[in-house]
C-alpha positions as CSV (number, residue, x, y, z in Angstrom):
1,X,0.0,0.0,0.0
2,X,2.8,2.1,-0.5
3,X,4.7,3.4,-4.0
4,X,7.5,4.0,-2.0
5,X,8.2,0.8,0.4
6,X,6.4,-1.6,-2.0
7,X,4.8,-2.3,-5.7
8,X,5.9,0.9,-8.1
9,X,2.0,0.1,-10.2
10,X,-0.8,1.9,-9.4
11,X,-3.1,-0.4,-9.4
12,X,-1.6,-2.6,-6.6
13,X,-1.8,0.6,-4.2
14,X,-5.4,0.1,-3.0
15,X,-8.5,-0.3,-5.2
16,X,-8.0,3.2,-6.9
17,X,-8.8,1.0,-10.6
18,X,-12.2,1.3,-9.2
19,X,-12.8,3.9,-6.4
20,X,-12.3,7.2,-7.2
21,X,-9.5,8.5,-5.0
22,X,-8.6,11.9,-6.2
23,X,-5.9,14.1,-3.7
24,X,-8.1,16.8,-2.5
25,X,-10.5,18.1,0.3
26,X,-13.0,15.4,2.1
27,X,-13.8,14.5,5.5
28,X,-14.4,11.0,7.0
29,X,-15.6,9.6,10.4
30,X,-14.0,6.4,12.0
31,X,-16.0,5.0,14.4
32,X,-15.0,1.7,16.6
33,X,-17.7,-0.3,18.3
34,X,-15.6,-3.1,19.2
35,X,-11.7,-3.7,19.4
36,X,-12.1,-6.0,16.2
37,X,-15.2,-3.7,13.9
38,X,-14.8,-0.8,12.8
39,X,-16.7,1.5,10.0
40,X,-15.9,4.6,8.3
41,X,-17.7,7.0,6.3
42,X,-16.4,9.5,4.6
43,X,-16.9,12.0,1.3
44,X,-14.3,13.7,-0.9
45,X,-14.1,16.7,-3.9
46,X,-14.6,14.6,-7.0
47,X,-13.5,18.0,-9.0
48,X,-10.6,18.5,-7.5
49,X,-7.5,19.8,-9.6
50,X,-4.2,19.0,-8.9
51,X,-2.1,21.6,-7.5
52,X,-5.1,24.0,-6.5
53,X,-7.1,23.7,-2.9
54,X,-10.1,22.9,-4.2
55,X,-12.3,25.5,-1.8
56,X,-13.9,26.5,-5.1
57,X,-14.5,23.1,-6.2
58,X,-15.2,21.6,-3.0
59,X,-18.1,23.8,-1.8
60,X,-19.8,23.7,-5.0
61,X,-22.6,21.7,-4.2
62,X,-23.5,17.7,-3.2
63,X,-23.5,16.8,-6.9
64,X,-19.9,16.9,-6.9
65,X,-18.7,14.8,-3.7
66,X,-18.5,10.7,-3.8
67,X,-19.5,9.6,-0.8
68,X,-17.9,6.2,1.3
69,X,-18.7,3.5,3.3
70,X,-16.4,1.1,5.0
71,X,-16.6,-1.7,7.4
72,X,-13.8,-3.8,8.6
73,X,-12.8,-7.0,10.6
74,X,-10.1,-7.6,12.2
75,X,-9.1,-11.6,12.0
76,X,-7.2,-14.1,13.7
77,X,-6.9,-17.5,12.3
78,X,-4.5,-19.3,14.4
79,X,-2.9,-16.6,16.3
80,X,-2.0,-14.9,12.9
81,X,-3.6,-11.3,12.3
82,X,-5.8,-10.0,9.1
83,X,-8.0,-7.9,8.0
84,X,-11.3,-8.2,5.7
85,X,-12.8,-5.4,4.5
86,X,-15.7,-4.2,2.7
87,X,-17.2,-1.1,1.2
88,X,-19.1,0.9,-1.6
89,X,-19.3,4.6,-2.9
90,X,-21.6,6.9,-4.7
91,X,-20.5,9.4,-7.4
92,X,-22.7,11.9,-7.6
93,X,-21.6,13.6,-10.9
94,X,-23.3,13.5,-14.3
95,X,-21.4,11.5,-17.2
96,X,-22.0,10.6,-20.5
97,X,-23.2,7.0,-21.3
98,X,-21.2,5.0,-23.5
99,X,-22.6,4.6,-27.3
100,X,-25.6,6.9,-26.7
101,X,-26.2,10.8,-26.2
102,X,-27.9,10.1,-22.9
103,X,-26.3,11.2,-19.6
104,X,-26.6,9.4,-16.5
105,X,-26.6,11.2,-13.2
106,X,-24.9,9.4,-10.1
107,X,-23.2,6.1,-10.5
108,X,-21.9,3.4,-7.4
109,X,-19.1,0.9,-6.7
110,X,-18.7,-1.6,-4.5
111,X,-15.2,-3.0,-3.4
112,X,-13.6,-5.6,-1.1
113,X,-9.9,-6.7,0.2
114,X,-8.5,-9.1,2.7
115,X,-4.7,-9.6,3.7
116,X,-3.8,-12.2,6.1
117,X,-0.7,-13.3,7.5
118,X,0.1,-17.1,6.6
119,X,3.5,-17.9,8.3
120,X,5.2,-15.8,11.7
121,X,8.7,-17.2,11.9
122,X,8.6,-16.9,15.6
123,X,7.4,-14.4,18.8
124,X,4.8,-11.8,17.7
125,X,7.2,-9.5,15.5
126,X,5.6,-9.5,11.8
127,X,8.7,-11.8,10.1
128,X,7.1,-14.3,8.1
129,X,4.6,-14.4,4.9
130,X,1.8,-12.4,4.3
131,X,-0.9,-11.8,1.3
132,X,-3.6,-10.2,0.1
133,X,-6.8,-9.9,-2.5
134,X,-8.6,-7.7,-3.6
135,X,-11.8,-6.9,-5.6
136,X,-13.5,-4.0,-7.2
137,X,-16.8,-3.3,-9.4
138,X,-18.5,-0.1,-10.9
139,X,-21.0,0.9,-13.4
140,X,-19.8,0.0,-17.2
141,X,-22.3,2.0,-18.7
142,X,-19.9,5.1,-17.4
143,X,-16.8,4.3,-16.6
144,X,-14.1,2.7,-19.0
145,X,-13.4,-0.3,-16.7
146,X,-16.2,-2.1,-14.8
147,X,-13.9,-4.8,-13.1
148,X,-11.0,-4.9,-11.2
149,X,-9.1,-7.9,-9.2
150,X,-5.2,-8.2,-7.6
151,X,-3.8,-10.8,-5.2
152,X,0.0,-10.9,-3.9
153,X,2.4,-11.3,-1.1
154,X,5.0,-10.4,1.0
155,X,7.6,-12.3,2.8
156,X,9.4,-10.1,5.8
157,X,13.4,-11.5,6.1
158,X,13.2,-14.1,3.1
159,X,16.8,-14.9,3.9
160,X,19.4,-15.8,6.7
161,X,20.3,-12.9,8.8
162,X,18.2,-10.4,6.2
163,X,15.4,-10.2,8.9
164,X,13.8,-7.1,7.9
165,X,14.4,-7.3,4.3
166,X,11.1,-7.6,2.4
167,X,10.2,-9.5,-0.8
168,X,7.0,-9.3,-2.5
169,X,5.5,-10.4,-5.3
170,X,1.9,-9.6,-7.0
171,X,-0.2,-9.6,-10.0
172,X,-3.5,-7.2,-11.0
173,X,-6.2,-7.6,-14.1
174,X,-8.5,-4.7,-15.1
175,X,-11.3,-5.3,-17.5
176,X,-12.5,-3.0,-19.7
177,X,-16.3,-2.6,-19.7
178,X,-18.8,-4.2,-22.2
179,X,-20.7,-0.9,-22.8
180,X,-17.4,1.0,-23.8
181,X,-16.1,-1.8,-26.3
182,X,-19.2,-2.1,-28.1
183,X,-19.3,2.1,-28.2
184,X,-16.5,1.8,-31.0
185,X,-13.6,0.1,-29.3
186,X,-13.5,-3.5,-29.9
187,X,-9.3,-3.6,-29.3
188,X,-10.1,-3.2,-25.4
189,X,-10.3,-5.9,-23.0
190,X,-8.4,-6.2,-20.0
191,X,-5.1,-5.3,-19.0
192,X,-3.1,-7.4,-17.1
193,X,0.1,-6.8,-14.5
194,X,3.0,-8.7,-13.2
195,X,5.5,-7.4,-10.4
196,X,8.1,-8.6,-7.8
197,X,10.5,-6.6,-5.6
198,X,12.9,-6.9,-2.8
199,X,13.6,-4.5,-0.5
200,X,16.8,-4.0,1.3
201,X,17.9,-2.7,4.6
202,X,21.0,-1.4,4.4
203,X,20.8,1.0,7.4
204,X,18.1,1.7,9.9
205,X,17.3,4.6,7.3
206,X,18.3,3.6,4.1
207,X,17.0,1.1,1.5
208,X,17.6,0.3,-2.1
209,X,14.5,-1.9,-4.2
210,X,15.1,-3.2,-7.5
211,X,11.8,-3.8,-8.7
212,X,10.6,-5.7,-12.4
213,X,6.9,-5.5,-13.7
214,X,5.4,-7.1,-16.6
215,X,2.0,-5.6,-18.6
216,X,0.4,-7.7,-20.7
217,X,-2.3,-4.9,-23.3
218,X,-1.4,-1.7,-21.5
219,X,-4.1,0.6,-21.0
220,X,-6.6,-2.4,-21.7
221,X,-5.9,-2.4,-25.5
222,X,-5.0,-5.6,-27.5
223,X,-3.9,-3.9,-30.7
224,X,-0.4,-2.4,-28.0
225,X,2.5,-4.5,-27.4
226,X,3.2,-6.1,-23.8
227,X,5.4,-4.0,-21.4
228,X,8.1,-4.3,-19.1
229,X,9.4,-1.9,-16.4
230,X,12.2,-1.9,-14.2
231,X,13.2,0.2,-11.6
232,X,15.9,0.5,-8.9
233,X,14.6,3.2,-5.4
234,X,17.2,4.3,-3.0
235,X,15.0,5.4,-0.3
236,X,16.7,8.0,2.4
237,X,15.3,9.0,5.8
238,X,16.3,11.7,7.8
């Protein structure tokens, strides 16, 4: 869940294929009822620009906000922790529908993940194996992609005497929706990704992360050749 610390794509940090998760002004309540539940609910400026504040944007009326709704588990299958979560939103803006000269006013998503620890070396520190799933759907008639899925793991101190080092692996597919390919774009499908990494701990503030992925139709289109990225981060704290 981090760009920096783990997978370089973007669409193995969170759901954001699916849920609309622009930077900008919002507000959301967390509330607990029991050590292991919680829910949140929250809404955010769907108009939002980068760089700007967004005070114009933001207080522009409800038929510009998407609105969120959360609720969470903690789990413990044999002394190992997770987490399952489950959720939906509600855009409230107008968009065009795909193929016609209609517009369709508000649209919702629904999403789920779960990550789960599988293996703890030893004690209660967090070295061992861990993974996670997740799951995403919205309205086709609207947006370009209408499905979304990505599993993975991670393995904290995969080697002897590397015990914080951290190797991960993952892979995400994002299907393009019916709707749009019959408007006029029968080259679109899915697009599907394929990345590892290992981080290394080279100081108690420094790391370096080679990292490879692989992208089979990027963007969702058949008729573009299959990708590959690589990447080396030197990450510095002060």
């Amino acid at each position: 869940n981090s760009e920096d610390k783990q997978f370089m794509a973007q669409y193995l940090d969170n759901n954001n294929a699916i849920i609309p998760l622009k930077v900008g002004l919002g507000a959301t309540v967390y509330l607990h009822p029991t050590p292991r539940w919680e829910l949140s609910f929250g809404f955010a400026d769907a108009d939002n620009r980068t760089r700007v504040m967004g005070f114009d944007t933001f207080f522009d009326g409800a038929d510009s906000l998407v609105w969120f709704f959360q609720t969470g588990l903690k789990t413990q299958v044999a002394d190992l922790p997770g987490n399952l979560r489950v959720g939906s939103y509600y855009d409230a803006r107008t968009s065009a529908v795909f193929g016609t000269a209609t517009r369709q006013t508000g649209h919702a998503g629904m999403f789920l993940s779960g990550d789960q620890m599988l293996f703890r070396e030893s004690g209660e520190d967090l070295q061992g194996l861990g993974a996670f799933v997740r799951y995403g759907y919205h309205d086709g008639d609207v947006n370009r992609f209408a499905h979304f899925w990505s599993l993975g793991f991670q393995y904290e101190g995969p080697l002897p005497g590397r015990d914080v080092d951290r190797w991960g692996g993952a892979m995400y597919s994002i299907h393009v929706s019916d709707r749009f390919r019959a408007a006029g774009n029968p080259t679109f499908s899915r697009e599907t990704g394929y990345e590892t990494y290992y981080r290394m701990q080279l100081s108690p503030w420094m790391t370096l992360t080679p990292n490879v992925q692989y992208i089979v139709n990027p963007g969702g289109s058949n008729a573009l050749d299959d990708a590959v990225a690589a990447n080396l981060r030197l990450r510095i704290t002060f």
